[in-house]
PyMOL Python script that loads the backbone (N, CA, C, O; Angstrom):
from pymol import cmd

cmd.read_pdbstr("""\
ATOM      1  N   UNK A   1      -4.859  -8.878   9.607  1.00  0.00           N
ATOM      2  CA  UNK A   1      -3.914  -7.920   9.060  1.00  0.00           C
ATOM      3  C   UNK A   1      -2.626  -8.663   8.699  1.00  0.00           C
ATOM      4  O   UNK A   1      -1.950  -9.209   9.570  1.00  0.00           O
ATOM      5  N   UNK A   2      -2.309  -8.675   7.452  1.00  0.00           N
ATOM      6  CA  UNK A   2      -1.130  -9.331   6.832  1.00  0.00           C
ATOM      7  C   UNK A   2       0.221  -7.824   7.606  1.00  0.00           C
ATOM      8  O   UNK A   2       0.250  -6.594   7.633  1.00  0.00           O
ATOM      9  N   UNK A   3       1.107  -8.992   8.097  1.00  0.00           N
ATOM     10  CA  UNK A   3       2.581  -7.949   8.601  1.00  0.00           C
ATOM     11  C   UNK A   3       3.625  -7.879   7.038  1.00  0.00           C
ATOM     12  O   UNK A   3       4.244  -8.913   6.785  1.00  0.00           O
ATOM     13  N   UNK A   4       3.719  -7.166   6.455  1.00  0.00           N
ATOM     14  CA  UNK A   4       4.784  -7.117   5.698  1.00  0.00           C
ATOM     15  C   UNK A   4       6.241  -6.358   6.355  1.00  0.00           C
ATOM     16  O   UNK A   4       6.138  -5.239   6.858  1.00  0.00           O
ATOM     17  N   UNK A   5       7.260  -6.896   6.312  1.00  0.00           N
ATOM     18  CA  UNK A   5       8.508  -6.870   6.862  1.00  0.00           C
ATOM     19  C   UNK A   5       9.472  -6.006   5.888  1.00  0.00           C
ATOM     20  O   UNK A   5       9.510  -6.427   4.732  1.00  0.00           O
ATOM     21  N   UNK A   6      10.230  -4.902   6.165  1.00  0.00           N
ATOM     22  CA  UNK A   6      10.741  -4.021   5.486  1.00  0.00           C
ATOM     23  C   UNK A   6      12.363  -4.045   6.266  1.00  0.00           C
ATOM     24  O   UNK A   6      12.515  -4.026   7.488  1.00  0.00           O
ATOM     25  N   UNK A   7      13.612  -4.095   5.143  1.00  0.00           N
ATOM     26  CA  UNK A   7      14.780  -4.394   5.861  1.00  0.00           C
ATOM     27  C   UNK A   7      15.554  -2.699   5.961  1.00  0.00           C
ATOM     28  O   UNK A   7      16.481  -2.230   6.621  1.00  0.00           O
ATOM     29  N   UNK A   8      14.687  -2.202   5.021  1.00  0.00           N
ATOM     30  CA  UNK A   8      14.862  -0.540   4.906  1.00  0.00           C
ATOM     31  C   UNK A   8      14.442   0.417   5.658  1.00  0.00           C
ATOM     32  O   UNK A   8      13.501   0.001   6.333  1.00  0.00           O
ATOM     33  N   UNK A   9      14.794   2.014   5.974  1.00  0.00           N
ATOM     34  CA  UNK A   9      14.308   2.289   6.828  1.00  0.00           C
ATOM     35  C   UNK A   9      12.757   2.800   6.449  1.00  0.00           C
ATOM     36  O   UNK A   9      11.874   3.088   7.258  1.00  0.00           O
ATOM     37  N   UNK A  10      12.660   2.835   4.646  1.00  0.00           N
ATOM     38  CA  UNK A  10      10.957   2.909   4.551  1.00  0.00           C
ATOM     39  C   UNK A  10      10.710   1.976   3.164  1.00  0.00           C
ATOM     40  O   UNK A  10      11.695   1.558   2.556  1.00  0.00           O
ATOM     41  N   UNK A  11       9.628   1.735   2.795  1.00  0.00           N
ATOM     42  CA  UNK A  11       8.805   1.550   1.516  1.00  0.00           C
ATOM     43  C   UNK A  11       8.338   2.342   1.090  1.00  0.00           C
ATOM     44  O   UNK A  11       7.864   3.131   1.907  1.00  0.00           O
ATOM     45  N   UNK A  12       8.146   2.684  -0.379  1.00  0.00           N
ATOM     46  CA  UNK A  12       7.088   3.757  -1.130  1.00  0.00           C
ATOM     47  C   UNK A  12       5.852   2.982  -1.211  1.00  0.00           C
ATOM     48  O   UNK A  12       5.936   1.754  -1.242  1.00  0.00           O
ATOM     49  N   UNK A  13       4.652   3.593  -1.253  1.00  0.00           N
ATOM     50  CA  UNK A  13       3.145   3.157  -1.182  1.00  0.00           C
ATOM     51  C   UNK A  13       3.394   1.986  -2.471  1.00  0.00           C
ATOM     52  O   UNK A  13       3.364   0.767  -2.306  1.00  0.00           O
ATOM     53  N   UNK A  14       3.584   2.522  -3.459  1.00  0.00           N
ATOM     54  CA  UNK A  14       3.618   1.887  -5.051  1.00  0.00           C
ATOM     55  C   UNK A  14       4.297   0.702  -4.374  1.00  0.00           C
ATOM     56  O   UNK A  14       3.626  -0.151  -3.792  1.00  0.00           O
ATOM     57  N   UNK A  15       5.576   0.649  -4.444  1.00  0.00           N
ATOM     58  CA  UNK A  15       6.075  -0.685  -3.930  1.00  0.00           C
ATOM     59  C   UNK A  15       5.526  -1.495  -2.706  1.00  0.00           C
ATOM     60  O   UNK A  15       5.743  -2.700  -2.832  1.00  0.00           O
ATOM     61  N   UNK A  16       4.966  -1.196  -1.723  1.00  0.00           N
ATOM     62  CA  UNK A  16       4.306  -1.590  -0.925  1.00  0.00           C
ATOM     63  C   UNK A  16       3.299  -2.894  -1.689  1.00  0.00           C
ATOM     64  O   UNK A  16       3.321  -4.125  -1.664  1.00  0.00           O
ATOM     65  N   UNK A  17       2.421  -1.815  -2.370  1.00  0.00           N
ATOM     66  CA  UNK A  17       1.186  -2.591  -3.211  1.00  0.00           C
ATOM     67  C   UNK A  17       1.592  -3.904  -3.930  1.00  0.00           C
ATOM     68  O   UNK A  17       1.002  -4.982  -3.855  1.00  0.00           O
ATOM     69  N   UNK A  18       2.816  -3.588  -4.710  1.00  0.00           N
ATOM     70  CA  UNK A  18       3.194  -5.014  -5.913  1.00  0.00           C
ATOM     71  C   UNK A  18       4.173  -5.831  -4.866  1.00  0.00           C
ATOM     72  O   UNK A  18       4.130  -7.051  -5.023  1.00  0.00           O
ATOM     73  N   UNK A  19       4.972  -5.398  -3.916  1.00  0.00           N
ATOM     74  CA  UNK A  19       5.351  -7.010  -2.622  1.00  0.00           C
ATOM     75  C   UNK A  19       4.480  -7.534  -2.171  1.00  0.00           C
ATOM     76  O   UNK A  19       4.785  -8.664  -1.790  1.00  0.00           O
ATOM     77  N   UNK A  20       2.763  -7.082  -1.890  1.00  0.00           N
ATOM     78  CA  UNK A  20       2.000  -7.474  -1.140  1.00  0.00           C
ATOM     79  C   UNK A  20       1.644  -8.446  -2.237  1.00  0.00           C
ATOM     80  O   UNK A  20       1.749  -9.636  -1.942  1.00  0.00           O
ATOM     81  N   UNK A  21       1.289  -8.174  -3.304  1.00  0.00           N
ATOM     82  CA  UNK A  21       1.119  -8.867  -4.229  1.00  0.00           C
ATOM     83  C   UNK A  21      -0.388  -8.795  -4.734  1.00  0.00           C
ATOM     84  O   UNK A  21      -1.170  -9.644  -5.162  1.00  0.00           O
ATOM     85  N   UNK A  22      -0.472  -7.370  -4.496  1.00  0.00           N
ATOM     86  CA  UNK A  22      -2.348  -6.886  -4.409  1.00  0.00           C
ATOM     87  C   UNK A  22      -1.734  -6.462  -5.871  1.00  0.00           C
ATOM     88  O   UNK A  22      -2.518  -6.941  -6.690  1.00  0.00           O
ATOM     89  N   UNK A  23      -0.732  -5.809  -6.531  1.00  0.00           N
ATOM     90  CA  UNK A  23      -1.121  -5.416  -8.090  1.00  0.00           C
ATOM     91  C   UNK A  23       0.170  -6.854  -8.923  1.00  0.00           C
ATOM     92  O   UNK A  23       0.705  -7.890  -8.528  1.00  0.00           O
ATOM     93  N   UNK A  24       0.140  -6.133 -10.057  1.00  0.00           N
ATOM     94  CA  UNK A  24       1.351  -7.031 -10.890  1.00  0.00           C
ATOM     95  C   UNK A  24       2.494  -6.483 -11.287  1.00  0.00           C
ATOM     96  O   UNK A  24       3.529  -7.116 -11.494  1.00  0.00           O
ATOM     97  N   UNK A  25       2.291  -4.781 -11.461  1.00  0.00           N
ATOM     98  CA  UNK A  25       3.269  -4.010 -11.477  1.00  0.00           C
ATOM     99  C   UNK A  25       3.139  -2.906 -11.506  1.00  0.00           C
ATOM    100  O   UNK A  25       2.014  -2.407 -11.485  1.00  0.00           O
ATOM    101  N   UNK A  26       4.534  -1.993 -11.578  1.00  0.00           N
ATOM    102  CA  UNK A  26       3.879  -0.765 -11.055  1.00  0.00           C
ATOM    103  C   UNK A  26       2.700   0.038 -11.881  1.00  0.00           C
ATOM    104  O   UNK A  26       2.548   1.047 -11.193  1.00  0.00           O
ATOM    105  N   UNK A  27       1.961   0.111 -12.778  1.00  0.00           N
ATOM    106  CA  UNK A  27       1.940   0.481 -13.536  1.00  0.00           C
ATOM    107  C   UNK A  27      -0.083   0.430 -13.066  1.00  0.00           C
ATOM    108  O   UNK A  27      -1.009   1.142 -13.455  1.00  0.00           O
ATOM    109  N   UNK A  28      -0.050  -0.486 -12.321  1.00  0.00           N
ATOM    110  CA  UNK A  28      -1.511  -1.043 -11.756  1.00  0.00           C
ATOM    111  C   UNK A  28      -1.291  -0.639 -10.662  1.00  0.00           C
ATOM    112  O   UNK A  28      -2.178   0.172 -10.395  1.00  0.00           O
ATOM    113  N   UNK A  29      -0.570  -0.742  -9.812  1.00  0.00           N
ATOM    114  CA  UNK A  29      -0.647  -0.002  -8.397  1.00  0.00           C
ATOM    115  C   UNK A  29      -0.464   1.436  -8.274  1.00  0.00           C
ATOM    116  O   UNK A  29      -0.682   1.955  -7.179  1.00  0.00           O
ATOM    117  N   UNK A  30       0.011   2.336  -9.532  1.00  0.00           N
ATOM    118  CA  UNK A  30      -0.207   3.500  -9.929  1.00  0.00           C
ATOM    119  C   UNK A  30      -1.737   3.590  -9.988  1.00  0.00           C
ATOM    120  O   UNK A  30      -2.278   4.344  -9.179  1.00  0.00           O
ATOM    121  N   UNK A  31      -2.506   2.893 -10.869  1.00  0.00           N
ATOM    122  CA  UNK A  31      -3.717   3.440 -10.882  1.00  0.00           C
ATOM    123  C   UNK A  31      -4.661   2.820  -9.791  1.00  0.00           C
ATOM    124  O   UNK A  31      -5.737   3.408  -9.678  1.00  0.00           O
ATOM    125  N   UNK A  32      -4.499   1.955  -9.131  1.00  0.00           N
ATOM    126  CA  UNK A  32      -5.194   1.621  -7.908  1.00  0.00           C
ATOM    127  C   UNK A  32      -5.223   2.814  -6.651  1.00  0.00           C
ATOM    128  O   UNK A  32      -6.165   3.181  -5.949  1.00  0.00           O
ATOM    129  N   UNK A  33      -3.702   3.279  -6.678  1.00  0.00           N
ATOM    130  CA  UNK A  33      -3.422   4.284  -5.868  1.00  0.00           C
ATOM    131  C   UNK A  33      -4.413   6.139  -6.491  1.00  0.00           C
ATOM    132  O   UNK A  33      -5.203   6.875  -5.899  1.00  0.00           O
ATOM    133  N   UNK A  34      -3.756   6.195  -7.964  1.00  0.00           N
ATOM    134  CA  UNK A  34      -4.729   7.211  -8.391  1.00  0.00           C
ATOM    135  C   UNK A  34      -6.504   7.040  -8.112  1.00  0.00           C
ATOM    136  O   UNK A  34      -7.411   7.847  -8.316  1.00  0.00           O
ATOM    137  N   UNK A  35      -6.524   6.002  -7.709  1.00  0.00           N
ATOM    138  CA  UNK A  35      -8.472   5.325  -7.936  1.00  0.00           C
ATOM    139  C   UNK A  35      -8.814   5.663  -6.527  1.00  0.00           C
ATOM    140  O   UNK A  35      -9.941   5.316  -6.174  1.00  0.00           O
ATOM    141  N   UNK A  36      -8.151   6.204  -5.746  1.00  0.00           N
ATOM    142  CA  UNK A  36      -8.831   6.372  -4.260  1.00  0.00           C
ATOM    143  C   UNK A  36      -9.155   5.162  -4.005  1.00  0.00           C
ATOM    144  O   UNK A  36     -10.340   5.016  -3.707  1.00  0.00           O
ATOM    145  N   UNK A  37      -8.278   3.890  -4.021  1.00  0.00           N
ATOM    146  CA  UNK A  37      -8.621   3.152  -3.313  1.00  0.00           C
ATOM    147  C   UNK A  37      -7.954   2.274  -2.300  1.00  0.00           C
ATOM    148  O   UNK A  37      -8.100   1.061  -2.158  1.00  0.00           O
ATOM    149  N   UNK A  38      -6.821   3.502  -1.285  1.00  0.00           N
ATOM    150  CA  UNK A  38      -5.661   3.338  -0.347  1.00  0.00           C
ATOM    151  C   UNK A  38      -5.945   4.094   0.405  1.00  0.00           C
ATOM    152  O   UNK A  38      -6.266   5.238   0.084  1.00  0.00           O
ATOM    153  N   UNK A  39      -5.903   3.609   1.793  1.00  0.00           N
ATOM    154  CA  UNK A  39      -5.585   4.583   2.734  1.00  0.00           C
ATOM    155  C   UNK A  39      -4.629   4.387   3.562  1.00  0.00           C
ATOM    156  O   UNK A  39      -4.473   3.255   4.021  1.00  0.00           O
ATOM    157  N   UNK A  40      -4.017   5.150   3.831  1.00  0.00           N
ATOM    158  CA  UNK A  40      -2.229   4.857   4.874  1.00  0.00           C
ATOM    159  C   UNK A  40      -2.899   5.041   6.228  1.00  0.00           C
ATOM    160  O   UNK A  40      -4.037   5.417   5.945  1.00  0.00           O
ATOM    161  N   UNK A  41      -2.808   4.984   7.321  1.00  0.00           N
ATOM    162  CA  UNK A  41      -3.012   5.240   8.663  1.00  0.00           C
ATOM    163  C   UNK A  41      -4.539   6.008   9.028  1.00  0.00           C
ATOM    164  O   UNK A  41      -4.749   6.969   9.767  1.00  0.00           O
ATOM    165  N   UNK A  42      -5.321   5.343   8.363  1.00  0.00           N
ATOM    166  CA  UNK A  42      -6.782   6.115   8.193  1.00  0.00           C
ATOM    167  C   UNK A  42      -7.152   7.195   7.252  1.00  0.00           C
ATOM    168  O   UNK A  42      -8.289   7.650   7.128  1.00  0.00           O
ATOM    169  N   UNK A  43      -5.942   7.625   6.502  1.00  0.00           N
ATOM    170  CA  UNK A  43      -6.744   9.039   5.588  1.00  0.00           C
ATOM    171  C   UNK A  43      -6.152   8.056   4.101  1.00  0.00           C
ATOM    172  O   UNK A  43      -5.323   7.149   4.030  1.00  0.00           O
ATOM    173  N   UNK A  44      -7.083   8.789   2.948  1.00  0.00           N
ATOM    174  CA  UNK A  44      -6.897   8.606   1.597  1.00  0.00           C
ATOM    175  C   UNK A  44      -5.477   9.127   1.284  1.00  0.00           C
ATOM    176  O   UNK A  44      -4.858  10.035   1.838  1.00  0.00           O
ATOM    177  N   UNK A  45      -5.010   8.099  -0.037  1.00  0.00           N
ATOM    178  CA  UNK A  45      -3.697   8.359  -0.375  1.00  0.00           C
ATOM    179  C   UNK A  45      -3.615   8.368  -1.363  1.00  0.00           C
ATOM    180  O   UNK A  45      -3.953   7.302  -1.877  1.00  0.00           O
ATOM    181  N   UNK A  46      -3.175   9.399  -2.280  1.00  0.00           N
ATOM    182  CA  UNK A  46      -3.018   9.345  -3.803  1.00  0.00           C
ATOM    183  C   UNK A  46      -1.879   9.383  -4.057  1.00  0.00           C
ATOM    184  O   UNK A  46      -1.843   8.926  -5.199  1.00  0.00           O
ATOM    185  N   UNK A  47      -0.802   9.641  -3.746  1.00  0.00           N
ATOM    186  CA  UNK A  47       0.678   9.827  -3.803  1.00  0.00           C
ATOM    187  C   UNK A  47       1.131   8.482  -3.935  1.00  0.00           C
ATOM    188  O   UNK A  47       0.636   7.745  -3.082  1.00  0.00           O
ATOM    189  N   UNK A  48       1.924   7.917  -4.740  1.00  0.00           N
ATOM    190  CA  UNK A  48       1.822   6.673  -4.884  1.00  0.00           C
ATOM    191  C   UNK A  48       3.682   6.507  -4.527  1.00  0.00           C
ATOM    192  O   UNK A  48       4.357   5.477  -4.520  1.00  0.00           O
ATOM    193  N   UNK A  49       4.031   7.684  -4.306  1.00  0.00           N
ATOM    194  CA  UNK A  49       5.658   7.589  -3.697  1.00  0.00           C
ATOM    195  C   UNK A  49       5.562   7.842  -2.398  1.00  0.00           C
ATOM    196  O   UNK A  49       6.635   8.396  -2.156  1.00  0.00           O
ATOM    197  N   UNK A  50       4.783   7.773  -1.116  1.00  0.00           N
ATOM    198  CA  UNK A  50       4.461   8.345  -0.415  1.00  0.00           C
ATOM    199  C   UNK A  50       5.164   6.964   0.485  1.00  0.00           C
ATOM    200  O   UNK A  50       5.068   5.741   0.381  1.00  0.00           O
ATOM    201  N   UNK A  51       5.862   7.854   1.348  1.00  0.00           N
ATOM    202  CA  UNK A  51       7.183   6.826   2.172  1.00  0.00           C
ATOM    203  C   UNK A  51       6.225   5.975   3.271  1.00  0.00           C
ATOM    204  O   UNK A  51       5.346   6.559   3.904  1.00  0.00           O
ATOM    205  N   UNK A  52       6.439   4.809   3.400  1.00  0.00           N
ATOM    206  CA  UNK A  52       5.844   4.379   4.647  1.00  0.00           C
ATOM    207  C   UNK A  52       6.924   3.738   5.731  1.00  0.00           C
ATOM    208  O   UNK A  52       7.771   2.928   5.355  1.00  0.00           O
ATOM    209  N   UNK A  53       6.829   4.136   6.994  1.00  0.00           N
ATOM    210  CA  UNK A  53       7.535   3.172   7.885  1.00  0.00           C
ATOM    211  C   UNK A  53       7.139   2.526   8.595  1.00  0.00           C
ATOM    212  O   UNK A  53       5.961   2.837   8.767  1.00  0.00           O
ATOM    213  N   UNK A  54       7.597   1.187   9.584  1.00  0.00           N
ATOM    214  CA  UNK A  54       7.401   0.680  10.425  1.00  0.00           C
ATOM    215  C   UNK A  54       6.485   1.085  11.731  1.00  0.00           C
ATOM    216  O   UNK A  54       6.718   1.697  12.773  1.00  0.00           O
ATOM    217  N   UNK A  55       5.219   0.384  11.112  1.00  0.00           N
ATOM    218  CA  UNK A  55       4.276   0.734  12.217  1.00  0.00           C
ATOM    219  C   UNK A  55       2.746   1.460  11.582  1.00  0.00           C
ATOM    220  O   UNK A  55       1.617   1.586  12.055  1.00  0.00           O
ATOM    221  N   UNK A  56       3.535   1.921   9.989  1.00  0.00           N
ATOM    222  CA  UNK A  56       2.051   2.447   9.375  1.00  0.00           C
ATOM    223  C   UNK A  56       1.338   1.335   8.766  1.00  0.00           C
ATOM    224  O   UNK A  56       1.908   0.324   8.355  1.00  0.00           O
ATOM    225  N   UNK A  57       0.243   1.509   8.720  1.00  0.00           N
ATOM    226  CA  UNK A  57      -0.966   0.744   8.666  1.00  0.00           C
ATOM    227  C   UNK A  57      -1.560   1.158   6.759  1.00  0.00           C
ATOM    228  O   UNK A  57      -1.557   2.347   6.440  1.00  0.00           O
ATOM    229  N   UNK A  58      -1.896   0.363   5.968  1.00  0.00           N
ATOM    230  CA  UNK A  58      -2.238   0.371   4.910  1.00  0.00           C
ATOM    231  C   UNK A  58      -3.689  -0.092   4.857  1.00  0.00           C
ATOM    232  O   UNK A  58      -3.950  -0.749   5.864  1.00  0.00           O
ATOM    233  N   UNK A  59      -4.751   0.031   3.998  1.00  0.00           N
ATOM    234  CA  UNK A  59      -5.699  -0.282   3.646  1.00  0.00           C
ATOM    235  C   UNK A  59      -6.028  -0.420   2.326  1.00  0.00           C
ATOM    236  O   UNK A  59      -5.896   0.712   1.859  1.00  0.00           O
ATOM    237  N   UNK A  60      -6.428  -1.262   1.344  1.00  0.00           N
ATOM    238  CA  UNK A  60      -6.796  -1.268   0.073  1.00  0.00           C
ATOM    239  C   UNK A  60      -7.964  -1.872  -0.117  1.00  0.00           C
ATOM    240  O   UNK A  60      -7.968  -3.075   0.144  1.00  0.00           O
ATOM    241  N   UNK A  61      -8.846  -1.454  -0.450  1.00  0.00           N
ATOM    242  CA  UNK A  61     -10.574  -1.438  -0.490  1.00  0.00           C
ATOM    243  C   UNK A  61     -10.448  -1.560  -2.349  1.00  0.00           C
ATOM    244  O   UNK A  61     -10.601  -0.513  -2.978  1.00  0.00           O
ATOM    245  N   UNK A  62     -10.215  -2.657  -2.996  1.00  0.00           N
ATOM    246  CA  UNK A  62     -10.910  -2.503  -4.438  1.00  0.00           C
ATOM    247  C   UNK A  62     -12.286  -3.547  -4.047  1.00  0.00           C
ATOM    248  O   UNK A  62     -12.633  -4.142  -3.026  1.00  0.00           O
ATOM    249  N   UNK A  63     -12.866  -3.406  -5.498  1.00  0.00           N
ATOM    250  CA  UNK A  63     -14.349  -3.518  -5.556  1.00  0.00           C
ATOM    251  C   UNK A  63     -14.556  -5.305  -5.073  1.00  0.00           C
ATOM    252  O   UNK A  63     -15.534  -5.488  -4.349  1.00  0.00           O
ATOM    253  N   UNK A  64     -13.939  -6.245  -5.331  1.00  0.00           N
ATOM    254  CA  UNK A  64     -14.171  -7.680  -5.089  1.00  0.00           C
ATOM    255  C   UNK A  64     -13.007  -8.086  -3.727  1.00  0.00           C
ATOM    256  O   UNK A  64     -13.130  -9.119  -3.069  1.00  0.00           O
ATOM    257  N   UNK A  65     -11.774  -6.940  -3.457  1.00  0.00           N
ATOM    258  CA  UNK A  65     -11.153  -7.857  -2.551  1.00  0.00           C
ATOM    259  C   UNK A  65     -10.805  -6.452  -1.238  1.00  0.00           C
ATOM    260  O   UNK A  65     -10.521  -5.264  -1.391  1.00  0.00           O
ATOM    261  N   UNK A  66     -10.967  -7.166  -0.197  1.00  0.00           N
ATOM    262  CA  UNK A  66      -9.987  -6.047   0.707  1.00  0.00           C
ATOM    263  C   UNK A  66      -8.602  -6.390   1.504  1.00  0.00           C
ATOM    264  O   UNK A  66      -8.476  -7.418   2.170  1.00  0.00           O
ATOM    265  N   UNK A  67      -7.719  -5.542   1.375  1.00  0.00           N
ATOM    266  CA  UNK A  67      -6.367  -5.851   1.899  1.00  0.00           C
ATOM    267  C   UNK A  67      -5.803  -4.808   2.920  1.00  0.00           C
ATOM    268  O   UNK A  67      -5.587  -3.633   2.624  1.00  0.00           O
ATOM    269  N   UNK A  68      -5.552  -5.448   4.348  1.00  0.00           N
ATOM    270  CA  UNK A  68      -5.314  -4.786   5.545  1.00  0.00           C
ATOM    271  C   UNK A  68      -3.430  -5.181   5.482  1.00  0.00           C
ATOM    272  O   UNK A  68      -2.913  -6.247   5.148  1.00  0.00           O
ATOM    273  N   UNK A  69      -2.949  -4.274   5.798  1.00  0.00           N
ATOM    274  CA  UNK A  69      -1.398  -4.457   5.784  1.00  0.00           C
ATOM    275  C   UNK A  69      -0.431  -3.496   6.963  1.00  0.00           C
ATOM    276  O   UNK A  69      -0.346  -2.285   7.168  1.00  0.00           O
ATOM    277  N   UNK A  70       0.026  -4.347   7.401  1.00  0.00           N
ATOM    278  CA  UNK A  70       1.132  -3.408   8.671  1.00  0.00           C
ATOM    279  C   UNK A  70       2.707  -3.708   7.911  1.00  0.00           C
ATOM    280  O   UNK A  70       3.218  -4.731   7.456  1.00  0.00           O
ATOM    281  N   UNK A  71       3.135  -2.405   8.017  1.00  0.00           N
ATOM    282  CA  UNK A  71       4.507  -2.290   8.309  1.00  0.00           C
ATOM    283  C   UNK A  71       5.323  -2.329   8.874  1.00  0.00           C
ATOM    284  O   UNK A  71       5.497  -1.298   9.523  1.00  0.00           O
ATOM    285  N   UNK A  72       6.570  -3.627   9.106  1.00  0.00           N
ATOM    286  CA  UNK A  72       7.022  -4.291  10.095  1.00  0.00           C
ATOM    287  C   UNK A  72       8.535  -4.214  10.143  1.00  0.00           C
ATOM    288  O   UNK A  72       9.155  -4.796  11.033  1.00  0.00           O
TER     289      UNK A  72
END
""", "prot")
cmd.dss("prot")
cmd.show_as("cartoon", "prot")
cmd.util.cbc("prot")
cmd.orient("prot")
């Protein structure tokens, strides 16, 4: 599980995705997020403004790569 470090008191999902460096911009992590292929703390996430804080857990399942991510 990659820790990504937040100096704020949250991240939006969308931004989450393009610091991790899983999309290139927002525009791809919009539709990765529309693609059902995120889940925040075990459930599916389509909301791609959807606040995360310290301690939630990310998942991104696309078809060739998977990306586990904590919020730190």
């Amino acid at each position: 599980m990659k820790k990504i470090s937040i100096s704020t008191p949250f991240i939006k999902l969308d931004q989450l995705i393009k610091y991790a460096g899983i999309s290139f911009d927002g525009a791809e992590a919009k539709e990765i997020i529309k693609s059902g292929f995120v889940k925040v703390n075990g459930e599916e996430e389509l909301r791609r403004g959807r606040k995360l804080y310290k301690g939630d857990t990310v998942v991104v399942e696309l078809e060739e790569e998977f990306f586990e991510l904590c919020v730190d």
